[in-house]
Each structure stands twice: as structure tokens, then as C-alpha cells.
C-alpha beads as a LAMMPS data file, in Angstrom:
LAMMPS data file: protein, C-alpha beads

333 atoms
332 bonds

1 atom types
1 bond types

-500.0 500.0 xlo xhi
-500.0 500.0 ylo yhi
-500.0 500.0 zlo zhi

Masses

1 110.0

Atoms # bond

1 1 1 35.586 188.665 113.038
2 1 1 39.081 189.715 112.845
3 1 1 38.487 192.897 114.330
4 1 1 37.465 191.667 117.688
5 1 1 41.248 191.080 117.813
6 1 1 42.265 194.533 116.786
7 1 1 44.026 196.488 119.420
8 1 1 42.269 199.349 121.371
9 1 1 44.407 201.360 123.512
10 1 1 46.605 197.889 124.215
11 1 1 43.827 195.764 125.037
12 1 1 42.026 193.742 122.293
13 1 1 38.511 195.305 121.415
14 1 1 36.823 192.060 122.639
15 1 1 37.907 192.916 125.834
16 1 1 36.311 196.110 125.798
17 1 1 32.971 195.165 124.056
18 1 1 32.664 192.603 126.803
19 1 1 32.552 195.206 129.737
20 1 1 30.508 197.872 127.706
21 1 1 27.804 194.759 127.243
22 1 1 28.342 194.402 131.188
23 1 1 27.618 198.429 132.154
24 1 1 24.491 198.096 129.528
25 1 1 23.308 194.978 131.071
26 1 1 23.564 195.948 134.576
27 1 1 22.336 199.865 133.826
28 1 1 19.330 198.483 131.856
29 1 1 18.352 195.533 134.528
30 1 1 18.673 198.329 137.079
31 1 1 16.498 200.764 135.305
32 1 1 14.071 198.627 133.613
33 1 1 12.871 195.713 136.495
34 1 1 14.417 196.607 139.679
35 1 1 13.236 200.336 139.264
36 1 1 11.303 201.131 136.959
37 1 1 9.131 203.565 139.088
38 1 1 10.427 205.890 141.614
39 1 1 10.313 204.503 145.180
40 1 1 12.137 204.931 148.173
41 1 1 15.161 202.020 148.738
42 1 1 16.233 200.771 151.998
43 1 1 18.885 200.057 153.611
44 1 1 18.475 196.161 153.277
45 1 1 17.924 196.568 149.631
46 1 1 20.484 199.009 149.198
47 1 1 22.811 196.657 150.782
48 1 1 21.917 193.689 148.852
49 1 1 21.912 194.778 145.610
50 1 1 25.233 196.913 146.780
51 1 1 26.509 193.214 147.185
52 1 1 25.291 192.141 144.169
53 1 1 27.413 194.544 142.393
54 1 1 30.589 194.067 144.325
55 1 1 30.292 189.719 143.342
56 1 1 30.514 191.243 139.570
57 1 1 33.301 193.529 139.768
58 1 1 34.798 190.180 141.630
59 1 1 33.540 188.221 139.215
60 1 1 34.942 190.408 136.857
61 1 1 38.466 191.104 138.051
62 1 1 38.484 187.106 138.004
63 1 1 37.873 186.795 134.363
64 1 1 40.708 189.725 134.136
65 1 1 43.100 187.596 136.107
66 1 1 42.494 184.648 133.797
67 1 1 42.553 186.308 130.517
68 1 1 45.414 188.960 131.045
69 1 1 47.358 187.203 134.138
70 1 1 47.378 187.959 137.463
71 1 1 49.825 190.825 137.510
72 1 1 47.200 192.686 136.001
73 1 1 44.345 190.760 137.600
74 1 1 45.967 191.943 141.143
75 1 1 46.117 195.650 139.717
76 1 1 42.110 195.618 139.212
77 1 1 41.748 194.673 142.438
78 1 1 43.881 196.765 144.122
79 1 1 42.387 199.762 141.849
80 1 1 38.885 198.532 142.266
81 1 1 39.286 198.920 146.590
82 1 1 40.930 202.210 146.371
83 1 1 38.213 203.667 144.222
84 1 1 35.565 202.396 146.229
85 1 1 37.046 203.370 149.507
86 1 1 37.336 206.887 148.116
87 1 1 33.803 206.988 146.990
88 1 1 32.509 207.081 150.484
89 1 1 33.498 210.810 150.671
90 1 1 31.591 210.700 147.688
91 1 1 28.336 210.108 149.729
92 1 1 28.898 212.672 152.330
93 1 1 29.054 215.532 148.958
94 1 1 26.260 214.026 147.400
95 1 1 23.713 213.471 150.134
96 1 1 24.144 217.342 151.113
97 1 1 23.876 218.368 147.471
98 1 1 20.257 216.619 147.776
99 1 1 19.316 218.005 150.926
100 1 1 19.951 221.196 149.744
101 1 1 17.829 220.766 147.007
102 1 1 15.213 219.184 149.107
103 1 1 15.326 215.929 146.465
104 1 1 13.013 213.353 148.107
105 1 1 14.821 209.872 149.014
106 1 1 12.368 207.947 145.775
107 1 1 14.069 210.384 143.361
108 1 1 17.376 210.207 144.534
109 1 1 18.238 207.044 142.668
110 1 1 17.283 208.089 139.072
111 1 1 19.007 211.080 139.901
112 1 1 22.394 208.978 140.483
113 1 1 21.580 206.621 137.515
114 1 1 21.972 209.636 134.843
115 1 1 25.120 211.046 137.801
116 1 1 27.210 207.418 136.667
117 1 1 26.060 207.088 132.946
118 1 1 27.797 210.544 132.611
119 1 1 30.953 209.989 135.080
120 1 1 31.002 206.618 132.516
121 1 1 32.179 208.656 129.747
122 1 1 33.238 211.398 132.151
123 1 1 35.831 209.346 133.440
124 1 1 36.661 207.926 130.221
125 1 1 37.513 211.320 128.784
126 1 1 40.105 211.929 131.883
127 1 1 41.544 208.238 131.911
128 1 1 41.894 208.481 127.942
129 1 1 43.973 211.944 128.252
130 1 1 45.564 210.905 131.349
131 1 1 46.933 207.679 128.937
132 1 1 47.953 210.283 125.934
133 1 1 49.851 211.892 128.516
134 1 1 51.923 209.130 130.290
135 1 1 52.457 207.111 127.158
136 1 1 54.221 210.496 125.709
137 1 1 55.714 211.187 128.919
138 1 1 56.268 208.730 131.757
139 1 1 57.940 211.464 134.332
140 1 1 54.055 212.912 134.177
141 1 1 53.605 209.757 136.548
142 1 1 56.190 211.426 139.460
143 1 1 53.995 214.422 139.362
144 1 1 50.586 211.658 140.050
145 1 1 53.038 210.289 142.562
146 1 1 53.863 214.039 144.372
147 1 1 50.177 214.899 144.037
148 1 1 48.999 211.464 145.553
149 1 1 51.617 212.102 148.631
150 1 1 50.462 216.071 149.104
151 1 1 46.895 215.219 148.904
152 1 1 47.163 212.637 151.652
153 1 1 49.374 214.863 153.656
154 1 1 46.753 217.278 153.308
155 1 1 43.803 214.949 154.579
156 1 1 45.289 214.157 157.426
157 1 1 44.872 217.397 158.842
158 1 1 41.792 218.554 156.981
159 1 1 38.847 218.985 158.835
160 1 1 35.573 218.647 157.904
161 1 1 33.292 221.179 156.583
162 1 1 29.800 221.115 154.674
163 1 1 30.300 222.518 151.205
164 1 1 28.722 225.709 150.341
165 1 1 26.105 224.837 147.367
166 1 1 24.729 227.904 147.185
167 1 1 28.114 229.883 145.881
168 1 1 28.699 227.299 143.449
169 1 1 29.461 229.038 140.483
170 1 1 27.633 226.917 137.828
171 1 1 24.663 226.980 139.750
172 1 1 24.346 230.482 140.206
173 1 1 25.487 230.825 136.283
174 1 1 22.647 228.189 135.772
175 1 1 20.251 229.903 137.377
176 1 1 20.846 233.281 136.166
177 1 1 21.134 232.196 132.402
178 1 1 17.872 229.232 132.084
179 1 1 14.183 229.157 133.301
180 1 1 14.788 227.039 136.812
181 1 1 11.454 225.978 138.299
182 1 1 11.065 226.394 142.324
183 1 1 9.957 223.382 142.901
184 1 1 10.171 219.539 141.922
185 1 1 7.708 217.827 138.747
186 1 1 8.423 214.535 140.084
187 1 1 11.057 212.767 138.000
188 1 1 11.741 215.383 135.470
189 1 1 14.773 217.059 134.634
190 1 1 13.171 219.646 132.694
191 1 1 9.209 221.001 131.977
192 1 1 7.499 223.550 130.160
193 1 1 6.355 226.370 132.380
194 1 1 4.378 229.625 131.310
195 1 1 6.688 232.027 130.820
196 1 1 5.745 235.521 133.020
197 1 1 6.551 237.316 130.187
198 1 1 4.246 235.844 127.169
199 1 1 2.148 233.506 128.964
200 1 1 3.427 230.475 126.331
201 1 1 5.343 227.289 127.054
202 1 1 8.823 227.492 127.808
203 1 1 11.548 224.708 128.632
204 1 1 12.569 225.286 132.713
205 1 1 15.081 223.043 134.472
206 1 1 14.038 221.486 137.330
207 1 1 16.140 221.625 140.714
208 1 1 16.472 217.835 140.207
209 1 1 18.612 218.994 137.380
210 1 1 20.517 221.271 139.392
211 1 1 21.533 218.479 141.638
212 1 1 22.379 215.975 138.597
213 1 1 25.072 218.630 137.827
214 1 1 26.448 219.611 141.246
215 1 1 26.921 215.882 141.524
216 1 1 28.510 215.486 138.195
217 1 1 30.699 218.330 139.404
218 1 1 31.607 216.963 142.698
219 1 1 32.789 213.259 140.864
220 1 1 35.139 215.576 138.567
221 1 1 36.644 217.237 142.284
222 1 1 36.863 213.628 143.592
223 1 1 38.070 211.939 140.429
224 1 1 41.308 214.557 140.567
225 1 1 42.285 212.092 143.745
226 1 1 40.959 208.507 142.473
227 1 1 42.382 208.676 138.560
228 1 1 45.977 209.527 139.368
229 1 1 45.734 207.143 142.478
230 1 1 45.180 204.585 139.758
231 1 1 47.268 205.539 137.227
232 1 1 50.031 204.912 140.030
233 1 1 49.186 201.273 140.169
234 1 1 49.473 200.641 136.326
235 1 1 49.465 202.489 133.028
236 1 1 47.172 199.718 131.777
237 1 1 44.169 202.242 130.331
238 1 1 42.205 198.928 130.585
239 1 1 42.343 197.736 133.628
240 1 1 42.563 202.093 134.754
241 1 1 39.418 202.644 133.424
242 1 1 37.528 199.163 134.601
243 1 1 38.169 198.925 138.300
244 1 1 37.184 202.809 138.509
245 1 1 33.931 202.095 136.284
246 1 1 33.162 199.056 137.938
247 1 1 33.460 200.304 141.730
248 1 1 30.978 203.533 140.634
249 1 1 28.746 201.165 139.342
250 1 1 27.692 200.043 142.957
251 1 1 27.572 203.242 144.656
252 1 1 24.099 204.176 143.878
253 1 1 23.237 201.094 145.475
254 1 1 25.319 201.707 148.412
255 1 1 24.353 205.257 148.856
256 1 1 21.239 204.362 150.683
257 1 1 22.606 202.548 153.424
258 1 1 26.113 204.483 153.496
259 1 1 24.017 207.886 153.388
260 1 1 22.370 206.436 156.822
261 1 1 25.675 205.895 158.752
262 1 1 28.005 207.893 157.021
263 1 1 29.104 209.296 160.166
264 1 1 30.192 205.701 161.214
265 1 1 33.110 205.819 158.550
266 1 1 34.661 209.707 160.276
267 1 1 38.053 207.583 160.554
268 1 1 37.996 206.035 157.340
269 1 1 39.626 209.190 155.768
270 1 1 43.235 208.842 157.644
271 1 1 43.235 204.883 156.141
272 1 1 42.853 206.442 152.482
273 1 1 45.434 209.435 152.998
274 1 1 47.413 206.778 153.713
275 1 1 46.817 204.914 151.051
276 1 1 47.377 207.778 148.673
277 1 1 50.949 208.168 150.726
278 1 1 51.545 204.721 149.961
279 1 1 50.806 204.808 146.047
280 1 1 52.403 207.754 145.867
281 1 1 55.799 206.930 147.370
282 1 1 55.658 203.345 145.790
283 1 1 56.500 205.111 142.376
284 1 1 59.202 207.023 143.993
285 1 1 60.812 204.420 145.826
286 1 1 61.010 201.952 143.050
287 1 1 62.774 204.385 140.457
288 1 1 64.804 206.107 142.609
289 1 1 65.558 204.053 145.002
290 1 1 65.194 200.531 143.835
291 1 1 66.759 201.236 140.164
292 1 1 63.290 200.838 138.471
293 1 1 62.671 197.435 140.190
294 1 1 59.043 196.870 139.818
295 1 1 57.110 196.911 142.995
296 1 1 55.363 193.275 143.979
297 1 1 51.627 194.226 143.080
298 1 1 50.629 191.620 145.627
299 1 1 52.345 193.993 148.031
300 1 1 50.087 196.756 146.751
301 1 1 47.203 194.846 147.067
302 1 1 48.015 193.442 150.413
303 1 1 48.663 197.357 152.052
304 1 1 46.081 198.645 150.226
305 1 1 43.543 196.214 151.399
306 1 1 44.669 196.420 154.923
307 1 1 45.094 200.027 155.782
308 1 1 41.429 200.021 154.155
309 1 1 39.993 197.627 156.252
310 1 1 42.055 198.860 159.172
311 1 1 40.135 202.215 158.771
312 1 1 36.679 200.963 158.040
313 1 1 36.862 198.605 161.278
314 1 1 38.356 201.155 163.397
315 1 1 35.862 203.726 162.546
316 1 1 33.158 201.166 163.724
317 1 1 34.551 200.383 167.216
318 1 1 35.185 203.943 167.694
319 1 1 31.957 205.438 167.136
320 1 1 29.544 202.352 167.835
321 1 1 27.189 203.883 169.920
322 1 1 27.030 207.096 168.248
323 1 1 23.912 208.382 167.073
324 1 1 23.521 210.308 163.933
325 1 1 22.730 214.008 163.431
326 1 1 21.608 214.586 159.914
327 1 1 23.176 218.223 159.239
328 1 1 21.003 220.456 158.286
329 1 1 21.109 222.167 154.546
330 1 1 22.242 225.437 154.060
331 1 1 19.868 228.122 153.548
332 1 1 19.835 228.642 149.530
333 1 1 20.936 232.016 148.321

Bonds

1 1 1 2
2 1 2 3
3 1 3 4
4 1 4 5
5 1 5 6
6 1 6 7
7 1 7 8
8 1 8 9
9 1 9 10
10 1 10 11
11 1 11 12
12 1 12 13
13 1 13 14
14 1 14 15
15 1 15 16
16 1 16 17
17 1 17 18
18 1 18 19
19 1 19 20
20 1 20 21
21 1 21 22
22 1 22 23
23 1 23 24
24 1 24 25
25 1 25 26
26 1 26 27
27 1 27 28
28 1 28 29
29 1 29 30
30 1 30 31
31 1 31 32
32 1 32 33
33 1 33 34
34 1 34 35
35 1 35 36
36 1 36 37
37 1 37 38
38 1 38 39
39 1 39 40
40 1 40 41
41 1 41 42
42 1 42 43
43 1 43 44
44 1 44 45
45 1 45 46
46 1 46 47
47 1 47 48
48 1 48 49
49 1 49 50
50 1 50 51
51 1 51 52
52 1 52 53
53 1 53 54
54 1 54 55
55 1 55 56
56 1 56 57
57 1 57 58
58 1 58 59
59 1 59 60
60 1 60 61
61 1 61 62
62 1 62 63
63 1 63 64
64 1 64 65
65 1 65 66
66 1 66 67
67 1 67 68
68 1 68 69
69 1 69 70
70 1 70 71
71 1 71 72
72 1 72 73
73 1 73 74
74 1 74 75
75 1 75 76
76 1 76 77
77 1 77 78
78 1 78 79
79 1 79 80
80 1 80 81
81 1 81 82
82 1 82 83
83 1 83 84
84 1 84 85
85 1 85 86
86 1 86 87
87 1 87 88
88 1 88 89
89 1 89 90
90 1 90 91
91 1 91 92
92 1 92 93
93 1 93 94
94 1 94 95
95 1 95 96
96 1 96 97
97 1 97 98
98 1 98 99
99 1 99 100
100 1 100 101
101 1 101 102
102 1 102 103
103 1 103 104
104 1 104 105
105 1 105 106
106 1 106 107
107 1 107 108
108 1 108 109
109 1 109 110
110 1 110 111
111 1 111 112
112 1 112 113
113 1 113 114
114 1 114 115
115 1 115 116
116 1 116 117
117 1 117 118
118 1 118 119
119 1 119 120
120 1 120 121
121 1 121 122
122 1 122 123
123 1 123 124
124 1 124 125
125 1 125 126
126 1 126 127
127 1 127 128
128 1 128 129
129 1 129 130
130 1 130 131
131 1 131 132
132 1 132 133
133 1 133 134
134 1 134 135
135 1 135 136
136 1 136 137
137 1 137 138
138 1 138 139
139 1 139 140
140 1 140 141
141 1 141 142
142 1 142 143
143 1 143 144
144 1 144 145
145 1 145 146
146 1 146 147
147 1 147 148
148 1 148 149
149 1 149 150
150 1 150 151
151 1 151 152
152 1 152 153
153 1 153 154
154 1 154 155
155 1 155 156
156 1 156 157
157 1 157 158
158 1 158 159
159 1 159 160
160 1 160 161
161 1 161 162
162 1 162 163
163 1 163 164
164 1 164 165
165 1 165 166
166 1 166 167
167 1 167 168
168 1 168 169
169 1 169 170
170 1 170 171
171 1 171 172
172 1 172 173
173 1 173 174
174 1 174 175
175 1 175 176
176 1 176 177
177 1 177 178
178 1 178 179
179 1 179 180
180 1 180 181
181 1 181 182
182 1 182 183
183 1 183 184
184 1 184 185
185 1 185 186
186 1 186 187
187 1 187 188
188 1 188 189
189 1 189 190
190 1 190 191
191 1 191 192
192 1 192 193
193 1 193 194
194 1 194 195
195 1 195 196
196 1 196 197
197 1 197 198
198 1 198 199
199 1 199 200
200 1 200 201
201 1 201 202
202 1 202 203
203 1 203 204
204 1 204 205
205 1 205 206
206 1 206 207
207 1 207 208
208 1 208 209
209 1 209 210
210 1 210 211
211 1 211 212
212 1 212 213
213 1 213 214
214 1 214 215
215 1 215 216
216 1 216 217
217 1 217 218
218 1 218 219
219 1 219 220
220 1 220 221
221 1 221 222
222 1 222 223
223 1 223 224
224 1 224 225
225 1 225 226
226 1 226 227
227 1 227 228
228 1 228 229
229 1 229 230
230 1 230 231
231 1 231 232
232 1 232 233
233 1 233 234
234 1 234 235
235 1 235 236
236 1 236 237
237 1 237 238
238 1 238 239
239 1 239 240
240 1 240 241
241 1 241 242
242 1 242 243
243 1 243 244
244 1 244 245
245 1 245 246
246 1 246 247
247 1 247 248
248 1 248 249
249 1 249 250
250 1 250 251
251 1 251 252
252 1 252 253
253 1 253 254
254 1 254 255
255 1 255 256
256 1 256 257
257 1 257 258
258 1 258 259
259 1 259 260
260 1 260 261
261 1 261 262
262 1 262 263
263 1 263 264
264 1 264 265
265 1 265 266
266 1 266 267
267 1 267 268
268 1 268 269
269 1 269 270
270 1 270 271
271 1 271 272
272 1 272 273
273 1 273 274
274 1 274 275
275 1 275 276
276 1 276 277
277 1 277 278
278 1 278 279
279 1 279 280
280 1 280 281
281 1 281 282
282 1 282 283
283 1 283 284
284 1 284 285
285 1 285 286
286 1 286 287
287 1 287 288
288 1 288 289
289 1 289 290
290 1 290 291
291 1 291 292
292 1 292 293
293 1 293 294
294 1 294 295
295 1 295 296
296 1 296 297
297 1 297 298
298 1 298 299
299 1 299 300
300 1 300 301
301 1 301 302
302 1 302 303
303 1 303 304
304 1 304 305
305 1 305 306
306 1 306 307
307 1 307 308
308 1 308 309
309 1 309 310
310 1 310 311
311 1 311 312
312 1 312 313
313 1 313 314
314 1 314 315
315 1 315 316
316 1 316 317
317 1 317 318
318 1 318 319
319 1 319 320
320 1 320 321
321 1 321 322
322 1 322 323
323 1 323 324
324 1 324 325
325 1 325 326
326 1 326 327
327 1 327 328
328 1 328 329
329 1 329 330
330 1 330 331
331 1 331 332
332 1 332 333
């Protein structure tokens, strides 16, 4: 059993066997009893079993904090609230990417199932090369730390704006290049049509499948932000990839209720450009201006936590009473 010990990019491989068991277990519970046929969630299940998830990525950092310290233990926290603060832009994107493809609500969720099992390895792939990178070369971390300050520069004063599904490029390359059926076949991600031509079977996509890949797309736009934001806090690929993995986890649970009243959270987005501000600067500051002092991560934890919570609770007393709109989907090409 002497390889359980063995070291896997600076963590021991127990430690990594433990949360793949974790992902499995939850994916495979969530899949296999809670929905195993399609149905609609609502927004007091989606809420529930959103809380459910957030107690084990608690749970979770709280085993990290025992078995690796609390320096780190503080990082996974810190990490885990960023990452789930950002992925509430995340539910803007991907509840107009399924109204454009007119996806009914009951299919929605095994659509985001497959999303996260592939922004699981997804992410993996970018955290592993981001690692390679600043293990070779630790200035690569100033240019995180300039991105993370222009980026929430930028959002300050970026207004919002629907994005354009129809010009995306894969899409229209996707459609050009395979059999796409017009409408839905229920859960499927692909079918055998007729083909015009010969009247036999052939393989079509469905546009369920179109929307699994727009989202896909849309995590790799949104995980430019979050990784580096991360990577910012600590160079620990463990604890990197964990706290990103394990706040995903929970958003197709959340997306249900947080797709209802997304418009509640409008102000949220000046709380996380200053977050990204802070993260970014806090490199900065403590090798060029503190001598390479480390920065208290209880510090980090602390600011991020509150300028998050400032933003969520300000964007609730500023638009209570607001009633939602749904925007309507752009007219497909």
C-alpha cells in the first residue's frame, strides 16, 4: 500500500483518490436516485440539495484543514467562495444558451451533469498546465496577478449584453459539418435520422448537444477569470484544483433557483471585480512591496468573504421588489 503515499503533483495520491471517490459518489447518487428520470426541479429542491453540496465542500475543506494545516485549509476556502461567486455569471450564459435552444427546464439538468463531468477534466487539463507553468516559472504568476487586476478594472465598467449564440463559430462549424436534427428526442444527444439523400439511418446531433457544447465553451471563457484568480491564492495544484471542482459541483443544483432570480444578483459583479483587484494586487504588493512577505491567508479569506457577501446582500436590498423579465432568445440564424 506504499503507493497511496507516493507523491502526485505534491500531494500524496491518497489525497487525491479520496476526492475522485467523492466526485463519483456524489455524480452517481445524483444521477442514479435523485434523478434518474428527467423531471423538472424546483426552486426548493434546487436549493436544498444546492445546500447539501455546499456542507461537503465544507465538510471537505475541514478534512483539508486537518490533514494539510490550516494555511492551506484557509486557501480552499477562500478559493472555494471566489469560484462560486464567479459561477453566478455562469448562470446568466447558460440559461440563455438553453433558451436559445428551446431546452425544456426537465432536460436541463442532464444536460449540466455531462457540462461538469467534462469541465472535471476540463479544468484539470488547464490547472495541470497552469502548474507546469508556474513551477518552471514563478514571474508567470505577476502576469495572473496583471490579468486578475485588468479584468476587474474592466467589469466595473462593462455593461451587460446577451451573447450572440447564433454567430458562435463552433456552432455554425457544427452545423455545417454533422447531421443536426431540428428538434429535441427527449434526452438524447444524438439519433439516427433518415438521411434525405439515401433514405438509411444516419447518426444526427441533437440541439441538446449543441447546448452541451456552447456550455462547455462558455466554462472555458469563464474559467480564463476563476483559474488564475486561484492560482493567485496558492500554487498548491491540490487544493487549485479542489475548491474549483468542488464549488462546480453544486451549481447544477443551484442553477434552478439562481436561473429564477438571477436578476437579483445585477450588483454582485462590482463585489467580484473587486475581488479579482484584490487577488491581483495581493501578489504585487507582497513581492514588491513587502520584500516577499507572505500575505496572512486569513486576511484573504476575511476580504474575500466580505466584499462577497457585501455584494450578494446589497444586490438584494437594492432590487427587492423587482420583478423579473425573462429576456427573450435571439432569433437563430
Amino acid at each position: 500500500m506504499e503507493f497511496l503515499t507516493a507523491d502526485c503533483l505534491g500531494t500524496p495520491l491518497w489525497f487525491w483518490l479520496t476526492f475522485g471517490v467523492i466526485v463519483l459518489a456524489l455524480t452517481a447518487f445524483d444521477l442514479g436516485v435523485l434523478h434518474r428520470e428527467d423531471r423538472e426541479m424546483g426552486i426548493g429542491e434546487s436549493l436544498k440539495l444546492s445546500a447539501f453540496y455546499i456542507a461537503i465542500a465544507m465538510a471537505f475543506g475541514a478534512w483539508v484543514w486537518v490533514e494539510k494545516g490550516a494555511d492551506l485549509g484557509m486557501k480552499y476556502y477562500t478559493g472555494f467562495f471566489i469560484e462560486k461567486a464567479l459561477s453566478i455569471d455562469n448562470v446568466f450564459v447558460i440559461s440563455m444558451i438553453f433558451a436559445f435552444f428551446a431546452i425544456p427546464a426537465k432536460y436541463q439538468y442532464r444536460a449540466l451533469v455531462w457540462g461538469i463531468l467534462a469541465v472535471i477534466v476540463l479544468r484539470g487539463l488547464m490547472i495541470a498546465a497552469g502548474a507546469a507553468l508556474v513551477e518552471q516559472a514563478y514571474w508567470v504568476l505577476y502576469i495572473f496577478a496583471v490579468f486578475l487586476i485588468i479584468t476587474g478594472v474592466k467589469m466595473f465598467w462593462a455593461t451587460d449584453h446577451a451573447p450572440d449564440i447564433s454567430k458562435n463559430p463552433v456552432v455554425r462549424w457544427i452545423s455545417t459539418h454533422m447531421r443536426v436534427t431540428k428538434e429535441l428526442h427527449g434526452q438524447h444527444f444524438f439519433v439516427r435520422v433518415p438521411d434525405a439523400k439515401t433514405g438509411k439511418l444516419a447518426l444526427a446531433a441533437t440541439p441538446l448537444f449543441l447546448a452541451l457544447v456552447v456550455i462547455n465553451l462558455a466554462d472555458l471563457v469563464f474559467a480564463v477569470d476563476s483559474v488564475p484568480a486561484i492560482f493567485a491564492i496558492t500554487t498548491d495544484t491540490f487544493i487549485v484544483y479542489t475548491s474549483n471542482i468542488m464549488a462546480i459541483l453544486g451549481l447544477r443544483a443551484l442553477y434552478f433557483a439562481l436561473a429564477a432570480m438571477v436578476h437579483r444578483f445585477h450588483y454582485l459583479k462590482y463585489a467580484l471585480a473587486a475581488v479579482l483587484v484584490f487577488i491581483g494586487s495581493k501578489i504585487l504588493i507582497a513581492d514588491f512591496v513587502l520584500g516577499g512577505a507572505k500575505f496572512p491567508p486569513v486576511w484573504s479569506l476575511g476580504v474575500t468573504f466580505g466584499l462577497i457577501a457585501a455584494g450578494v446582500l446589497y444586490s438584494l436590498w437594492k432590487t427587492r421588489g423587482e420583478e423579473h423579465e425573462p429576456a427573450a432568445a435571439p432569433e437563430k440564424a
